[in-house]
C-alpha positions as CSV (number, residue, x, y, z in Angstrom):
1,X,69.7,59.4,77.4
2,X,71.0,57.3,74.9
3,X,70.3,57.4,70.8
4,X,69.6,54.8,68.2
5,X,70.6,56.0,65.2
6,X,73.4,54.0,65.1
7,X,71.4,51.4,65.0
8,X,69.0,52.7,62.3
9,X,71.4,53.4,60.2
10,X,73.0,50.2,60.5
11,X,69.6,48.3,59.6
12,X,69.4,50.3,56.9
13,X,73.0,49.3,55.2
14,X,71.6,45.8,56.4
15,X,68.5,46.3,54.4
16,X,69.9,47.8,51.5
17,X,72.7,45.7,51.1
18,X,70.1,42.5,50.5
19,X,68.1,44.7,48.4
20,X,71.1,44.8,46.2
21,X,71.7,41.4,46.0
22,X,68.0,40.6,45.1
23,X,68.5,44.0,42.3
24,X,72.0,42.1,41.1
25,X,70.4,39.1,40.3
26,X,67.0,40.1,38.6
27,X,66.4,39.5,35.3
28,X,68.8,38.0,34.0
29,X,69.4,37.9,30.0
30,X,66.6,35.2,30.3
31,X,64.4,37.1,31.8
32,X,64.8,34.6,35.0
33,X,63.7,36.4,38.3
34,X,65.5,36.4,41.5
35,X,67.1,32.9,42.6
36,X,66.3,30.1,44.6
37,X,69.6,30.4,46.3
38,X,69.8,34.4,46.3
39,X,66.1,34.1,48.0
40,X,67.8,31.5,50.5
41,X,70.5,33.9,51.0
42,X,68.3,37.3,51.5
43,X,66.9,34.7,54.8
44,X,69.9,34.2,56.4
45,X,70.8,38.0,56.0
46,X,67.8,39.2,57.7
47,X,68.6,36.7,60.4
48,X,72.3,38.4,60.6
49,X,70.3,41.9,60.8
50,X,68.3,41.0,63.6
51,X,71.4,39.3,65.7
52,X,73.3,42.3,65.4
53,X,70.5,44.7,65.9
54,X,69.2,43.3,69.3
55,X,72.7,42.0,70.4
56,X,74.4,45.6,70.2
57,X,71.1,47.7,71.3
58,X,71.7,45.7,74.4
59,X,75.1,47.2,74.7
60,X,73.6,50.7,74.4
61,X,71.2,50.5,76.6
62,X,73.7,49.3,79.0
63,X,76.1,51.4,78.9
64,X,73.8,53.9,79.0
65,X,72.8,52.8,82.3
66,X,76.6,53.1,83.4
67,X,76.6,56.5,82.3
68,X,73.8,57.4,85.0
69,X,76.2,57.1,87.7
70,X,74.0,55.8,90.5
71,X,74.5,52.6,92.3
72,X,72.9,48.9,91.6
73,X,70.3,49.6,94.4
74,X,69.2,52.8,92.4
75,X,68.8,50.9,88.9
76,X,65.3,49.9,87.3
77,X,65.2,45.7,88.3
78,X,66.1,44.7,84.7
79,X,69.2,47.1,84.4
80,X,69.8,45.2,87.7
81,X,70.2,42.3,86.7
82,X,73.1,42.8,84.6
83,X,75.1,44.3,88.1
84,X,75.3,40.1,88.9
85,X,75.6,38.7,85.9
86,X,79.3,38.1,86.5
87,X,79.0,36.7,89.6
88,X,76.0,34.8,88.9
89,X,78.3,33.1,86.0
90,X,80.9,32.2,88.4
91,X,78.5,30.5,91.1
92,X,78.7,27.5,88.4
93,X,82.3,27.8,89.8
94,X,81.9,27.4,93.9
95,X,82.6,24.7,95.5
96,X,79.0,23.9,97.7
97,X,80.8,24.6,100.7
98,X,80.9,28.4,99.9
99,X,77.9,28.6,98.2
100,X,75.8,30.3,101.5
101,X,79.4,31.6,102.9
102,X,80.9,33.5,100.4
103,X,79.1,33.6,97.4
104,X,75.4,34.0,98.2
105,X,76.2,36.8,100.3
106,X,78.2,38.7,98.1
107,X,76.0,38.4,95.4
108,X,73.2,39.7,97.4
109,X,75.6,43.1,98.8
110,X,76.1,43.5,95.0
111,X,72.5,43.9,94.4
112,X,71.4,45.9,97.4
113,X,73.6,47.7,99.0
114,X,73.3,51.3,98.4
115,X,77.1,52.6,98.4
116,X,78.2,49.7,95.9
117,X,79.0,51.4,92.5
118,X,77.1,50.3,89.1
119,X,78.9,46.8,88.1
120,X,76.7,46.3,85.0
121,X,78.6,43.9,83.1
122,X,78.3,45.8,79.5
123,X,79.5,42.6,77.6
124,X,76.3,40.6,79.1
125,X,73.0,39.6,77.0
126,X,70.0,38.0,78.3
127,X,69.9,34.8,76.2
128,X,66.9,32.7,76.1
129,X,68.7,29.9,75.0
130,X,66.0,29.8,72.0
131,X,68.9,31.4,69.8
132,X,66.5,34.7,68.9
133,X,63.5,32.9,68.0
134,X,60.7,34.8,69.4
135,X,60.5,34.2,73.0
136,X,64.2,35.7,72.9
137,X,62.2,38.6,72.1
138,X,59.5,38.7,74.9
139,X,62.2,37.9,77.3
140,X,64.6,41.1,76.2
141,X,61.5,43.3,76.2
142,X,60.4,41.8,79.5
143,X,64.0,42.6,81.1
144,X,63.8,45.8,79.9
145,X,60.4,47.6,79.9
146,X,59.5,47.7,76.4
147,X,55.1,46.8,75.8
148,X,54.1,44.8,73.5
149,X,56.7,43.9,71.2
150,X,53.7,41.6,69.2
151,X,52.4,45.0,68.1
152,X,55.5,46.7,67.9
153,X,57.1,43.8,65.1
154,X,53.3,43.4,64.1
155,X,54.1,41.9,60.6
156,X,56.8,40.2,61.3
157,X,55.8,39.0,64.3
158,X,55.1,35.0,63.7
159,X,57.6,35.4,60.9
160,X,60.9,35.7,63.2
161,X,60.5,31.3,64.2
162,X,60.6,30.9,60.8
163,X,63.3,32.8,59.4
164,X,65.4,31.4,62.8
165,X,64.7,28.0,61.6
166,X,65.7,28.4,58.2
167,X,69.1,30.3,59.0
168,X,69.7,28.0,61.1
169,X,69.2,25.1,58.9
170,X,71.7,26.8,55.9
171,X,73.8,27.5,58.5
172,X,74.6,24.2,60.1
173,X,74.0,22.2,56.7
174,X,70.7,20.9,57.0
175,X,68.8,23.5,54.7
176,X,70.6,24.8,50.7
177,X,69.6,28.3,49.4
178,X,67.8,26.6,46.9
179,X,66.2,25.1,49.5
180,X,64.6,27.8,51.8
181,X,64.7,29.8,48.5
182,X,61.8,27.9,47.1
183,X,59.7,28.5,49.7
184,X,59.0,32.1,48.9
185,X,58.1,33.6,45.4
186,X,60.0,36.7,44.6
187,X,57.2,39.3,45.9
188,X,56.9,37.5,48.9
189,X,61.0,37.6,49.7
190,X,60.8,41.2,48.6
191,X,58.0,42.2,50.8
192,X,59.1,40.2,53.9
193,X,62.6,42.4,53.3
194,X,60.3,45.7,53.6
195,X,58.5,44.2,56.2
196,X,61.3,43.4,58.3
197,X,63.2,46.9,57.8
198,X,59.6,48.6,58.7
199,X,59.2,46.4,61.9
200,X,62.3,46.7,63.1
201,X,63.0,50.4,62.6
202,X,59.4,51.0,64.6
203,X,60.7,48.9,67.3
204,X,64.4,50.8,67.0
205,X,62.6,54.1,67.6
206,X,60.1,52.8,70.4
207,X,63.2,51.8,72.2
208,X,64.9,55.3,71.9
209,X,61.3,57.0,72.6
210,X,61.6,55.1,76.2
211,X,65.1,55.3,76.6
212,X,65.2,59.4,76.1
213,X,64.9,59.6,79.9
214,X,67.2,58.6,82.8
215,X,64.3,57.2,84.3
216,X,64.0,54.1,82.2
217,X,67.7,53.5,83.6
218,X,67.3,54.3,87.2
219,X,64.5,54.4,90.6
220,X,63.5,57.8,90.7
221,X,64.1,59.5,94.2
């Protein structure tokens, strides 16, 4: 049903692209290794990789769903949920007095009625709120059928908290480079860059393995 080579190939460029940033800035004429701040730096790009990745195999997988052409009632119950999201966002909206008039009910015709056309919301992900520290994870695989995602990601696994943390920290001014930098020699930055392309291109192709039929979109007959 749907492909994600797309999404290979874009971890790859990811990949690559912090290899050779780690490649431009080892040795130097000193014969200094790789940076604090170019370590600190490779973090917060494997972060972006793993955003993007999950963020836009979402969007497949959704639209992939649309493409089945079956209505909400005939969708797997994760692939459901996204037929509500919009109205489920604009209950924050009603006024309590048409809470169990209006807006209950029509929430609940979107969801089970059987001649209502897929309203997937394409644009939707299913946030955590733990801003894709690893329960983001279990709750994306959880929505949407994929096992084990601990052995799936098994090296990185009880890495992806970490690398979160420290992103998060450069990002928002806490945390330097230098700072998260120094936390890692260069063979452990290096391998946790392998690991992480490894991981994440295993859990790529698991998700296209499952997603190769219609029925991991929709109730079979």
């Amino acid at each position: 049903m749907i492909s994600v080579q797309i999404h290979l190939d874009d971890l790859d460029e990811r990949i690559a692209a912090i290899n050779r940033l780690i490649q431009a800035t080892h040795p130097d004429s000193q014969g200094h290794g790789v940076s604090r701040e170019t370590r600190g730096l490779a973090v917060v790009l494997l972060f972006a990789s793993y955003e993007n990745l999950l963020t836009s195999l979402t969007r497949t997988l959704l639209e992939g769903a649309v493409r089945c052409g079956v209505s909400n009632s005939r969708l797997q119950p994760g692939f459901r949920l996204f037929t509500v999201d919009s109205a489920a966002q604009s209950l924050r909206r009603v006024s309590e007095k048409k809470i169990y008039v209006q807006a209950l009910p029509n929430l609940i015709d979107q969801v089970g009625s059987r001649r209502r056309p897929c309203s997937i919301n394409t644009d939707a992900f299913p946030s955590d709120g733990s801003y894709f520290r690893r329960s983001q994870v279990q709750v994306w695989c959880g929505i949407f059928g994929v096992p084990r995602p601990d052995l799936l990601l098994g090296r990185i696994w009880q890495k992806i908290d970490s690398v979160v943390t420290d992103r998060n920290g450069i990002a928002h001014g806490r945390l330097t480079p230098d700072m998260v930098g120094r936390r890692f020699t260069e063979d452990e930055i290096k391998s946790l860059v392998a690991d992480w392309h490894h991981d994440w291109s295993n859990f790529l192709r698991e998700v296209g393995r499952l997603a190769s039929t219609r029925d991991f979109f929709r109730l079979p007959r």
